[in-house]
C-alpha positions in Angstrom: 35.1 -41.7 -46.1 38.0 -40.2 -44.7 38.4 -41.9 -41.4 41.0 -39.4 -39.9 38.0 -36.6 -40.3 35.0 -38.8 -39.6 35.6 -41.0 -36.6 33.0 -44.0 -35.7 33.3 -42.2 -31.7 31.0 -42.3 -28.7 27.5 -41.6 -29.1 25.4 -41.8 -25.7 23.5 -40.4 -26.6 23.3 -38.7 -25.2 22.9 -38.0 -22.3 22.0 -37.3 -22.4 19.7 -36.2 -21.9 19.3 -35.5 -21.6 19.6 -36.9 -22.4 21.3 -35.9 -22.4 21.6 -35.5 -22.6 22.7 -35.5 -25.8 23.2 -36.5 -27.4 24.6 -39.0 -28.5 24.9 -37.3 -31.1 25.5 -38.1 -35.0 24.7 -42.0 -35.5 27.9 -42.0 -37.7 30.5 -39.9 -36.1 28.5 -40.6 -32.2 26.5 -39.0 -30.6 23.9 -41.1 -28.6 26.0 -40.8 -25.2 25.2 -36.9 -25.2 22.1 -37.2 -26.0 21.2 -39.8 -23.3 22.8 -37.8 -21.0 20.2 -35.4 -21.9 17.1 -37.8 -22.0 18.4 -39.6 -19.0 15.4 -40.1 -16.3 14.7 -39.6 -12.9 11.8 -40.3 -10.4 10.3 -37.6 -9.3 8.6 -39.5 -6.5 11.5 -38.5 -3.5 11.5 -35.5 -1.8 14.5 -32.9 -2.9 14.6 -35.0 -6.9 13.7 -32.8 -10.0 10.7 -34.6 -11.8 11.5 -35.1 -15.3 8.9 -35.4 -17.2 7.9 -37.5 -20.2 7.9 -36.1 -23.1 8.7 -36.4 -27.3 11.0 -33.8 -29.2 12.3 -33.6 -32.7 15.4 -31.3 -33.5 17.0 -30.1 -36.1 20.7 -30.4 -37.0 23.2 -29.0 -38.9 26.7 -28.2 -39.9 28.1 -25.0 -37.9 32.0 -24.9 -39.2 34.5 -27.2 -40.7 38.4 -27.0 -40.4 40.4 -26.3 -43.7 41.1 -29.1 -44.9 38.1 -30.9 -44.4 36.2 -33.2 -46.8 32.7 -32.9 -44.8 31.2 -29.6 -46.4 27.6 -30.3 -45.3 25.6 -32.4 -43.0 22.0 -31.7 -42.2 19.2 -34.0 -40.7 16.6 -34.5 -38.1 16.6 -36.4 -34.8 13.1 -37.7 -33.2 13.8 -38.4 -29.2 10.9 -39.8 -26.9 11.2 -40.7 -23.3 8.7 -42.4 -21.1 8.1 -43.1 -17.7 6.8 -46.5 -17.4 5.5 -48.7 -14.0 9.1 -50.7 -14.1 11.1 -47.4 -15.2 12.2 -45.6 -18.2 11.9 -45.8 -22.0 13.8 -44.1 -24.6 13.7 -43.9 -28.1 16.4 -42.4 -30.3 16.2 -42.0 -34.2 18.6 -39.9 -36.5 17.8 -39.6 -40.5 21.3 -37.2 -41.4 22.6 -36.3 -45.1 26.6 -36.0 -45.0 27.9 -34.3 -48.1 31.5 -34.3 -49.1 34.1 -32.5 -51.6 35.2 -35.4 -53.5 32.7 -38.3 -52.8 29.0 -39.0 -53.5 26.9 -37.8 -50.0 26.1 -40.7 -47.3 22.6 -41.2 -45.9 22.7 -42.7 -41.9 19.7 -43.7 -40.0 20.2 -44.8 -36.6 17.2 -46.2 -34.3 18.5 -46.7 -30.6 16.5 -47.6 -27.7 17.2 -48.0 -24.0 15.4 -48.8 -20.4 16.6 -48.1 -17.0 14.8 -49.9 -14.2 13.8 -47.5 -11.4 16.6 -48.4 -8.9 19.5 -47.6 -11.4 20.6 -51.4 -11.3 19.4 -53.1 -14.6 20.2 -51.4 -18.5 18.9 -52.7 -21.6 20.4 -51.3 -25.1 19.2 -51.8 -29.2 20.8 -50.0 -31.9 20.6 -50.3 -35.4 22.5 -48.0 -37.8 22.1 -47.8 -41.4 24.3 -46.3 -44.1 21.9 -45.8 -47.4 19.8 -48.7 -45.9 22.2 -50.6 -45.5 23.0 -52.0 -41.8 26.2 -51.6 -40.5 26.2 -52.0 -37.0 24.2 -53.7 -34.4 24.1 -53.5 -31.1 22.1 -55.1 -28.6 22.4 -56.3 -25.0 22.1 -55.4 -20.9 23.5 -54.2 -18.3 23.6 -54.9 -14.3 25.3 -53.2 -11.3 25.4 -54.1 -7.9 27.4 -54.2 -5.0 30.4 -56.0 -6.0 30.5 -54.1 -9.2 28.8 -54.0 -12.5 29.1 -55.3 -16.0 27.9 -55.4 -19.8 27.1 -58.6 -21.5 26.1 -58.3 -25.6 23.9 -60.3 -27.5 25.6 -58.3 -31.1 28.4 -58.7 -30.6 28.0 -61.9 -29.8 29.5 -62.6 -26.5 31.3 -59.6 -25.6 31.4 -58.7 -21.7 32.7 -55.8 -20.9 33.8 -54.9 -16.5 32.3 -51.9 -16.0 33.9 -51.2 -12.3 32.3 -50.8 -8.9 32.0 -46.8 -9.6 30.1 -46.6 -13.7 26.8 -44.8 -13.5 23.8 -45.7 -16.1 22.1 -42.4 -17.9 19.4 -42.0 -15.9 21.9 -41.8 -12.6 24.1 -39.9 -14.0 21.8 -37.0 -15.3 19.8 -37.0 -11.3 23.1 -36.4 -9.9 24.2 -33.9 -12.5 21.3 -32.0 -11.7 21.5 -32.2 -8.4 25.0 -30.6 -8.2 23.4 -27.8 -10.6 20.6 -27.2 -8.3 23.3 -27.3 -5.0 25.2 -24.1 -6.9 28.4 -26.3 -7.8 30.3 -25.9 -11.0 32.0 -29.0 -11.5 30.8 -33.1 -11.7 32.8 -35.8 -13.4 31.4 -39.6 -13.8 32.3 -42.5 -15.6 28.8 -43.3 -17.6 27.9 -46.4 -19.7 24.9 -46.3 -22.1 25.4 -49.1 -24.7 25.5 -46.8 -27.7 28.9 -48.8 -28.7 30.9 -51.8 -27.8 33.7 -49.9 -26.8 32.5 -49.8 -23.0 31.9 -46.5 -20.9 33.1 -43.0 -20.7 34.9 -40.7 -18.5 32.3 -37.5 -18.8 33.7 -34.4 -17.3 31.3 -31.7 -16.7 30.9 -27.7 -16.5 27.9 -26.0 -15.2 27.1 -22.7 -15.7 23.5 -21.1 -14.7 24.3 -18.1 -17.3 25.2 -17.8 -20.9 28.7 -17.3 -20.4 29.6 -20.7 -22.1 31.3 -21.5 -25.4 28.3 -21.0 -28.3 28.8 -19.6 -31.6 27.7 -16.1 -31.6 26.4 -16.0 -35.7 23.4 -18.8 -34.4 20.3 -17.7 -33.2 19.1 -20.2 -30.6 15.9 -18.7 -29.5 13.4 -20.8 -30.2 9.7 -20.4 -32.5 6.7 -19.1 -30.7 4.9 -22.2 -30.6 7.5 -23.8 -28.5 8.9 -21.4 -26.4 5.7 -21.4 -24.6 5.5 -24.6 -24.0 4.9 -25.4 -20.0 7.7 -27.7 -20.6 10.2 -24.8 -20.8 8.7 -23.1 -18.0 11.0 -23.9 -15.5 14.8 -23.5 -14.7 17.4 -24.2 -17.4 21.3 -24.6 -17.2 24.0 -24.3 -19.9 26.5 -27.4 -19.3 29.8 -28.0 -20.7 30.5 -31.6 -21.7 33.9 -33.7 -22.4 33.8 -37.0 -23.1 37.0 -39.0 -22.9 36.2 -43.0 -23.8 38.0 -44.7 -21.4 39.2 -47.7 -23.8 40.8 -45.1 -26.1 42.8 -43.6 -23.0 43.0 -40.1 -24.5 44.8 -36.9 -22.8 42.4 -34.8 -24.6 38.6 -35.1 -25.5 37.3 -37.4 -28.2 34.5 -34.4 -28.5 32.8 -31.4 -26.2 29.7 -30.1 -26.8 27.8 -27.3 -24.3 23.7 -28.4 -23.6 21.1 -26.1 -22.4 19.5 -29.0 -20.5 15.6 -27.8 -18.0 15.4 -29.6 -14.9 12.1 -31.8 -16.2 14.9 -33.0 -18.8 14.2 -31.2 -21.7 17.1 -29.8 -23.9 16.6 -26.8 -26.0 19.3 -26.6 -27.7 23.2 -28.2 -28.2 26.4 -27.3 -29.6 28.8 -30.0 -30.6 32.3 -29.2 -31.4 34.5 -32.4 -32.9 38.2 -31.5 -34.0 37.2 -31.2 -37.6 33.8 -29.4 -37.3 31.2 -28.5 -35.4 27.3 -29.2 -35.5 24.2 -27.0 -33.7 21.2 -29.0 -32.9 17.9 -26.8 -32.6 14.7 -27.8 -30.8 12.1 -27.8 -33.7 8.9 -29.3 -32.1 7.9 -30.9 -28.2 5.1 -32.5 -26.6 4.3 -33.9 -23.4 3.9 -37.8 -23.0 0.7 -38.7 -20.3 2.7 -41.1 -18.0 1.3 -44.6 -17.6 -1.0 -45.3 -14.6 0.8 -47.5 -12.6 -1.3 -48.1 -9.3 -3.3 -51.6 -8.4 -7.2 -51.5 -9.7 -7.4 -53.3 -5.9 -6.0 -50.5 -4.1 
């Protein structure tokens, strides 16, 4: 593999969401930052919060365009993405199955199973990854997370013994997709956070964002992203939806210019329709394909 065109990058997922949130995106080339962006959650229990709700998704992705020059010539696959609201907080559960096809070498098969849950109160992360390259394991990452007062930091069980500072200001997924909402939902254009999600060991990210209540963001015009009967009338897509622009600048690569951007139409329960990811060599679409609501756990005493 080329690694000038195909670079091992930031996934969280992902926001996102949520998700992304995202994201993160590709297991290989990363993507799992966006994409918890994207699938980030909230409680709905305060006044003046969105309620995200649980839910399961699967989209499709594929290759949009490619620079001349590059190698990459196809790349097609699915994603699966589940989120649940549990008694202690939330539960997410990433998995990627992608075909990359190439002009000179045989095509690469990457799996990619990453999980993550946010206590309620924003303070405690826990991360899992496994990625696979034609069943074989290549990375694997695993560890937690806490934030307090004084500051916050990472501490890794693979790799073994790495701690990473995250500073007094880093936001986990969940925080940082309630108070991107809630900027979206106060009118404003224009919220930047430093965000760490454990899709990597190369510590958090610098995520700059652009929100737009319209279509007037960058999305190829030759895709159709309206989505098949039997999910666009999902009561899950019955409620507001923005169109955010996302850069993602890793802090420990200290980059003047994005490592990737990708614009998310992201519903204020959490749900993301649809995503476009543009890297310097290509770009990928990512398409809703099928949803379903998760029934939350009961959490109150039997005694009460």
């Amino acid at each position: 593999m080329d690694s000038k065109n195909h670079k091992k990058g930031k996934s969280k997922s992902l926001i996102i969401v949520v998700a992304i949130v995202a994201v993160a995106l590709l297991a290989w080339l990363g993507y799992t930052q966006a994409q918890n962006f994207v699938a980030a959650k909230i409680s709905g229990d305060n006044k003046g919060q969105v309620e995200l709700r649980s839910h399961k998704a699967i989209y499709d992705l594929e290759l949009h365009s490619v620079t001349s020059g590059t190698k990459l010539i196809n790349l097609d696959g699915q994603m699966y993405f589940s989120w649940e609201k549990q008694c202690a907080g939330w539960a997410s559960d990433h998995r990627f199955n992608l075909l990359y096809e190439y002009a000179d070498t045989p095509g690469v098969r990457v799996t990619s199973d990453f999980s993550t849950f946010e206590d309620e109160d924003n303070s405690k992360f826990s991360f899992s990854s496994v990625r696979k390259k034609d069943g074989v394991a290549y990375e694997n990452i695993k560890g937690h997370a806490d934030k307090s007062e004084d500051g916050a930091a990472a501490f890794f069980k693979s790799p073994e013994g790495l701690e990473i500072d995250l500073g007094a200001d880093i936001l986990f997924p969940s925080e940082h997709t309630r108070m991107m909402l809630e900027n979206a939902r106060q009118g404003k254009k224009f919220f930047t956070a430093t965000v760490f999600d454990g899709s990597d060991a190369k510590g958090p990210s610098v995520i700059n964002g652009f929100i737009s209540d319209a279509n007037a963001l960058s999305r190829p015009r030759d895709v159709s992203f309206e989505l098949a009967d039997r999910i666009s009338g999902s009561p899950l897509l019955n409620v507001k939806s923005y169109l955010i622009r996302l850069a993602f600048f890793p802090i420990a690569q200290d980059n003047a210019e994005p490592e990737y951007e990708m614009t998310v139409r992201l519903y204020e329960n959490g749900v993301i329709s649809e995503m476009f990811i543009e890297y310097n060599d290509f770009s990928v679409i990512q398409k809703l394909t099928a949803l379903e609501e998760i029934q939350e756990q009961n959490c109150g005493s039997e005694n009460e």
